[in-house]
Residue frames as qw, qx, qy, qz and C-alpha x, y, z in Angstrom:
[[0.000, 0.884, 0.467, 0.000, 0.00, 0.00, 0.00],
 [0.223, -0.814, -0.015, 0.535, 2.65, 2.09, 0.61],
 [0.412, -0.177, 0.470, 0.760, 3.81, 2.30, -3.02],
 [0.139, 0.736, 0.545, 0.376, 0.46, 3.65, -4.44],
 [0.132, -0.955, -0.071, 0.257, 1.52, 6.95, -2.43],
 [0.561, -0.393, 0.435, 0.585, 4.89, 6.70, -3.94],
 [0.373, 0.328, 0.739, 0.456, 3.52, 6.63, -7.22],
 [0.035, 0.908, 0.390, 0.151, 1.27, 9.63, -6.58],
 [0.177, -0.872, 0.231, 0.394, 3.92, 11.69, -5.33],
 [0.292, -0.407, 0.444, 0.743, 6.24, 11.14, -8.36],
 [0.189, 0.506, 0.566, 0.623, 3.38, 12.20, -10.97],
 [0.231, -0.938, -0.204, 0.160, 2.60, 15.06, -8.70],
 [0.465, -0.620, 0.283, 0.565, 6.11, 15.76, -9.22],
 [0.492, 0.325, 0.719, 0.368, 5.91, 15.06, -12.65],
 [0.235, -0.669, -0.643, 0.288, 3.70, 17.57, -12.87],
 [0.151, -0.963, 0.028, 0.223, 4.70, 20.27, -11.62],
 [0.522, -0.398, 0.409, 0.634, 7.77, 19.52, -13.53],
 [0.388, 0.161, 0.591, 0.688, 6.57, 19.58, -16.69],
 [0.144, -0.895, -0.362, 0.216, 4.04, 22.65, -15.53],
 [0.206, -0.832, 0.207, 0.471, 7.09, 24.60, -14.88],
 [0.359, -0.149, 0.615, 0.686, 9.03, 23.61, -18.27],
 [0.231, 0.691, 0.621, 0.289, 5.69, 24.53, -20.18],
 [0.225, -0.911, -0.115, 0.327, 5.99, 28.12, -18.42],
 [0.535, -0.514, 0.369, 0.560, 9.28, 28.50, -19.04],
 [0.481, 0.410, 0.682, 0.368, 8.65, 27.72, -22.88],
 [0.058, -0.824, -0.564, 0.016, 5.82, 30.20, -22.74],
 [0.170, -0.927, 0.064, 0.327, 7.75, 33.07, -21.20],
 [0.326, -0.321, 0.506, 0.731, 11.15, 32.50, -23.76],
 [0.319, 0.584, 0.579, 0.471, 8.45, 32.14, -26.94],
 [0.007, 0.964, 0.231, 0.128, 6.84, 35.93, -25.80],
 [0.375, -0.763, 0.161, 0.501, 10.06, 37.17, -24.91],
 [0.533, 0.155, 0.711, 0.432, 11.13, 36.07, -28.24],
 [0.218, 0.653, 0.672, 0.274, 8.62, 37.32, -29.85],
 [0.033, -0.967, -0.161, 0.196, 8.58, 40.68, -28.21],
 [0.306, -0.372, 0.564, 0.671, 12.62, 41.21, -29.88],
 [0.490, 0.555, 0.655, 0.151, 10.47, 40.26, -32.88],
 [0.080, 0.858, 0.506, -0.024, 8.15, 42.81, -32.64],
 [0.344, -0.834, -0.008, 0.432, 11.00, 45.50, -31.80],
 [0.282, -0.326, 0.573, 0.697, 13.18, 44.91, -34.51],
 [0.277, 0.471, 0.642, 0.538, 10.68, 44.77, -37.30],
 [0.021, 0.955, 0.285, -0.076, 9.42, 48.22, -36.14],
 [0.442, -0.726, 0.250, 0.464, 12.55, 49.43, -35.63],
 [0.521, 0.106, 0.654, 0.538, 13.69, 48.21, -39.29],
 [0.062, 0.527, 0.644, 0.551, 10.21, 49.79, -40.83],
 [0.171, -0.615, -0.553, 0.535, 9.94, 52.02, -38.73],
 [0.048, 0.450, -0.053, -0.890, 9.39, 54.68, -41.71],
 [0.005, 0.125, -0.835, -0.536, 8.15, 52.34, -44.47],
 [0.010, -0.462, -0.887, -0.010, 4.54, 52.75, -43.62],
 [0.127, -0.129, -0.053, -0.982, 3.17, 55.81, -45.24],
 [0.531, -0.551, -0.476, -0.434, -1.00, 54.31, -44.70],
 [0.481, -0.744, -0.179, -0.427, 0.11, 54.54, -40.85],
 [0.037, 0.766, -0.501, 0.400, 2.57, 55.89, -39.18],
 [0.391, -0.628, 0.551, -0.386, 2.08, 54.38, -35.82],
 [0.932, 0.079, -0.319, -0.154, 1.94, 50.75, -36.98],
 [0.661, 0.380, -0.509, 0.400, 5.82, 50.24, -36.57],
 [0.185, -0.564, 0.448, -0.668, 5.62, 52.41, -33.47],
 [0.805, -0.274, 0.280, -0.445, 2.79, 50.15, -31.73],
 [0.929, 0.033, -0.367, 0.039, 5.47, 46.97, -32.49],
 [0.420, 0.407, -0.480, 0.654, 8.19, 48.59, -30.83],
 [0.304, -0.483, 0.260, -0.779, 5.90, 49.37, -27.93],
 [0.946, -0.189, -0.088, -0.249, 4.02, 46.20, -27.48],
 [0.864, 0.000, -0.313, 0.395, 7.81, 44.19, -27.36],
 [0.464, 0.160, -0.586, 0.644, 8.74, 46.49, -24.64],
 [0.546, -0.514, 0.050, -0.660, 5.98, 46.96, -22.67],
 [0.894, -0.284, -0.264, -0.223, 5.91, 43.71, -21.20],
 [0.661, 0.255, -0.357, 0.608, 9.81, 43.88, -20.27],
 [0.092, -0.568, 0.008, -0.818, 9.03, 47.02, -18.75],
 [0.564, -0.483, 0.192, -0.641, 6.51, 46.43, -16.41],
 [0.901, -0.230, -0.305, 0.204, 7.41, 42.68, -15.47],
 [0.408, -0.015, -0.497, 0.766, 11.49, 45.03, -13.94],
 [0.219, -0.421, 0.108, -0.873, 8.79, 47.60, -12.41],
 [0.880, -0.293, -0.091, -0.362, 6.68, 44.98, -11.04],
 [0.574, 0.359, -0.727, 0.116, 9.25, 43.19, -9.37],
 [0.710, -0.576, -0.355, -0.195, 7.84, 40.93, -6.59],
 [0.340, -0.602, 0.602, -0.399, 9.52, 42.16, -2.65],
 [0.202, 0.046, -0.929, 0.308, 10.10, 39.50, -0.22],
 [0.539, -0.593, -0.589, -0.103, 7.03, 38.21, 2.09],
 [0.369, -0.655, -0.474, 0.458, 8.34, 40.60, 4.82],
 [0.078, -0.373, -0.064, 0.922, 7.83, 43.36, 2.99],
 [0.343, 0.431, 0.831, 0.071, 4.41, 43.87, 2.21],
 [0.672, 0.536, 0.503, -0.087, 4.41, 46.99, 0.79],
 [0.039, -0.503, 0.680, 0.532, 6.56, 46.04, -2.03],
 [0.209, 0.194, 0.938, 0.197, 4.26, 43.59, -2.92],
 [0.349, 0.720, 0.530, -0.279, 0.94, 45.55, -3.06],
 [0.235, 0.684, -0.269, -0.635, 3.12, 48.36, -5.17],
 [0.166, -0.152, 0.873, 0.432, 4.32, 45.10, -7.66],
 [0.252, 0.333, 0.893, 0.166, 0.70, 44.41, -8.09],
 [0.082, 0.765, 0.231, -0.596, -0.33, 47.75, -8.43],
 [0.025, 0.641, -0.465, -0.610, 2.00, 48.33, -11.11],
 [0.249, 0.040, 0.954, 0.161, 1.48, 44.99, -12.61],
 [0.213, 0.665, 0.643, -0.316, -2.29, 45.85, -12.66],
 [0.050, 0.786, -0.146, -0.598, -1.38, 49.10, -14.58],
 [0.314, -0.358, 0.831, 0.289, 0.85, 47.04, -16.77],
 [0.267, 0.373, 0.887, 0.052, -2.10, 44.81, -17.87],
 [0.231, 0.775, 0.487, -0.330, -4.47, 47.89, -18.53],
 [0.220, 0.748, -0.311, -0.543, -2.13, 49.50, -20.98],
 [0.211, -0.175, 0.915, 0.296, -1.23, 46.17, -22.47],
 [0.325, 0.524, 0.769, -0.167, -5.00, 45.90, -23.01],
 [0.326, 0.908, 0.101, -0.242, -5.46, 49.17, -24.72],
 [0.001, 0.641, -0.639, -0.424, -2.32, 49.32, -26.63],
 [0.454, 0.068, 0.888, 0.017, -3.97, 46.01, -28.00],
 [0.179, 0.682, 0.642, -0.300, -6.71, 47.29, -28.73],
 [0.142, 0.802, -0.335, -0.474, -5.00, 50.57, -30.69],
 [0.097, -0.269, 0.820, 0.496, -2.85, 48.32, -32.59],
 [0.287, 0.327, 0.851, 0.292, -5.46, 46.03, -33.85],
 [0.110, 0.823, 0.408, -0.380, -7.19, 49.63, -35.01],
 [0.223, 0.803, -0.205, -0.512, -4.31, 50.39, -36.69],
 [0.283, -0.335, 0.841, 0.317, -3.43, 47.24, -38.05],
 [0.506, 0.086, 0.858, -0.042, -6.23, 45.65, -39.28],
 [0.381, 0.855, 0.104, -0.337, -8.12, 48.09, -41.38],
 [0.156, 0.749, -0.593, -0.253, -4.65, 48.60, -43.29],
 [0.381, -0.338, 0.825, 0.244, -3.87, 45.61, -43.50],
 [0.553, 0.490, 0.669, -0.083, -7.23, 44.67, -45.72],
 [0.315, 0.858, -0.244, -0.324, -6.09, 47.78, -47.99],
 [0.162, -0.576, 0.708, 0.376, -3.00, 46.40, -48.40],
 [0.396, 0.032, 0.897, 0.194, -4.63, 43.19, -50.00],
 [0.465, 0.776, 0.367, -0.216, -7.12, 45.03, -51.93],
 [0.034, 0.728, -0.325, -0.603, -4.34, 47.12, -53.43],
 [0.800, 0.521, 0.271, -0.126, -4.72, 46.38, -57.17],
 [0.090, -0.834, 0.535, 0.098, -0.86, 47.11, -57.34],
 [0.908, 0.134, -0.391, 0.066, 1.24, 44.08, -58.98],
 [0.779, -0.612, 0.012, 0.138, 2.85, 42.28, -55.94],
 [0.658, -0.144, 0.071, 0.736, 6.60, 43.04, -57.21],
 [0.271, 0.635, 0.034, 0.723, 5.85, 46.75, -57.88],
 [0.484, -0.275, -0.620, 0.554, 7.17, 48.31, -54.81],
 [0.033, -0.018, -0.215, 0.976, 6.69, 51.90, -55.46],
 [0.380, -0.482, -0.255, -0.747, 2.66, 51.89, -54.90],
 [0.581, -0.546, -0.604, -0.007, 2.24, 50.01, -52.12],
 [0.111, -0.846, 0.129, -0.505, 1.71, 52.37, -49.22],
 [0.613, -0.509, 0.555, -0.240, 3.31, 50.17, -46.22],
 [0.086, 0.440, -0.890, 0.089, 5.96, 47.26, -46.27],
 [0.883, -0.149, -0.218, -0.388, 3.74, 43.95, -46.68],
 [0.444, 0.010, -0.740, 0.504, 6.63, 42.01, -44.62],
 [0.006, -0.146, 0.512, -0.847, 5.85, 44.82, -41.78],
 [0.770, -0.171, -0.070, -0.611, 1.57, 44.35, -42.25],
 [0.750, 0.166, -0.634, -0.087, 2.07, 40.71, -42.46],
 [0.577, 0.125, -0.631, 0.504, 3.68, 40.30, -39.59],
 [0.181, 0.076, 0.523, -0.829, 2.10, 43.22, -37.07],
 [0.842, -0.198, -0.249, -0.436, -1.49, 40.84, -37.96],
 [0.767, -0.136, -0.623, 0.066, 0.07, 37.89, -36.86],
 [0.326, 0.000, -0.644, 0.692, 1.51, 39.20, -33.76],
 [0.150, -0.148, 0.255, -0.944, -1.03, 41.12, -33.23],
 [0.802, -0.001, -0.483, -0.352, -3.50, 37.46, -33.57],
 [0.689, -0.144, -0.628, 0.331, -1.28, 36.03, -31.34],
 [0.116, -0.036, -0.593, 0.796, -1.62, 38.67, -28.43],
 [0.724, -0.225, -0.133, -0.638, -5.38, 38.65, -29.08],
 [0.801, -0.160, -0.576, -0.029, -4.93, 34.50, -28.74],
 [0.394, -0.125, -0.650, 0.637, -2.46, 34.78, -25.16],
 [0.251, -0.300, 0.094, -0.916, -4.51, 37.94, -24.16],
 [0.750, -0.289, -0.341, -0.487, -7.50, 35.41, -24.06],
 [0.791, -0.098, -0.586, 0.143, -5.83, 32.21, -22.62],
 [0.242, 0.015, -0.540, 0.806, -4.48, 34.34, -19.79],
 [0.446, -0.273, 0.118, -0.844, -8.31, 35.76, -18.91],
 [0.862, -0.110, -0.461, -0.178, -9.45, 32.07, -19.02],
 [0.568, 0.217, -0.575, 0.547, -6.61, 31.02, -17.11],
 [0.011, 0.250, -0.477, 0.842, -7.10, 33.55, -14.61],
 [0.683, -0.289, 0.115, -0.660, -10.76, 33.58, -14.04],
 [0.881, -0.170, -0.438, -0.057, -10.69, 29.81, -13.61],
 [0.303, 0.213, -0.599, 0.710, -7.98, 30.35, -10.70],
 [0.199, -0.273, 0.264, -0.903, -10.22, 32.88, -9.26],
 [0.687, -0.142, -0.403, -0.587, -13.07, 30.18, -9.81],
 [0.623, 0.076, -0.740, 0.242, -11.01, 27.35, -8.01],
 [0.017, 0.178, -0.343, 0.922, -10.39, 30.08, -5.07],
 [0.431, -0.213, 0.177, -0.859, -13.76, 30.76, -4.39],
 [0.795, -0.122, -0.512, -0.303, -14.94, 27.00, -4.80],
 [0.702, -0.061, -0.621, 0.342, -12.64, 25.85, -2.18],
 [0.166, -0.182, 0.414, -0.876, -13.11, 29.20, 0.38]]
């Protein structure tokens, strides 16, 4: 009998091992991704005459999240408040990440459907009004921080859900 606890504690361990290597993943892909986001603005960061702030709002989005994760660094447990400011700021963090979403995919998407309407042949550069690498690319990122945006509300409210089941 005593190996059926043995067994449950190394797939509990399991677990949480392969929990924390999924995280990990998670946080190098968006860190990734936010260099991405910085250098292709940075690159194009004039080459979009239909709208300016396209390039701008990549260069912002990949360093917002840097940003407020060294502002939001969590204190120790005996100092509590360092912790309430971390989540304060954090909390901030999230609410401009939300609207700065929200802008981009205002300026992105609209433009980007021009860009594919444009009745321009695809190898004549001088009509198109904005770098189809630079559209291309601030949709998809800007698809994929709609897609984590979500999974992290889901994520979160179900926490909160767990929380309140077990209180």
């Amino acid at each position: 009998m005593g190996s059926g606890k043995g067994i449950k504690d190394g797939c509990s361990l399991c677990g949480t091992a392969t929990f924390c290597c999924c995280c990990l993943l998670i946080a190098i892909a968006l860190m990734t991704l936010g260099i991405a986001k910085i250098v292709m603005g940075a690159i194009h960061l004039h080459d979009c005459d239909v709208e300016r702030m396209i390039p701008i709002f990549l260069i912002v989005s990949g360093c917002t999240p840097v940003l407020f994760g060294c502002l939001a660094k969590q204190g120790d447990e005996e100092n509590r408040e360092k912790i309430t400011c971390a989540h304060v700021i954090g909390f901030i963090g999230l609410l401009f990440s939300i609207a700065w979403l929200i802008a981009g995919s205002v300026w992105v998407f609209p433009n980007w459907r021009k860009l594919h309407d444009n009745p321009c042949k695809p190898d004549d550069k001088s009509c198109m009004p904005c770098n189809t690498d630079l559209m291309t690319f601030a949709a998809a990122v800007t698809i994929i921080d709609w897609v984590f945006m979500g999974l992290f509300f889901i994520s979160f409210f179900c926490i909160c859900f767990r929380a309140c089941c077990k209180s």
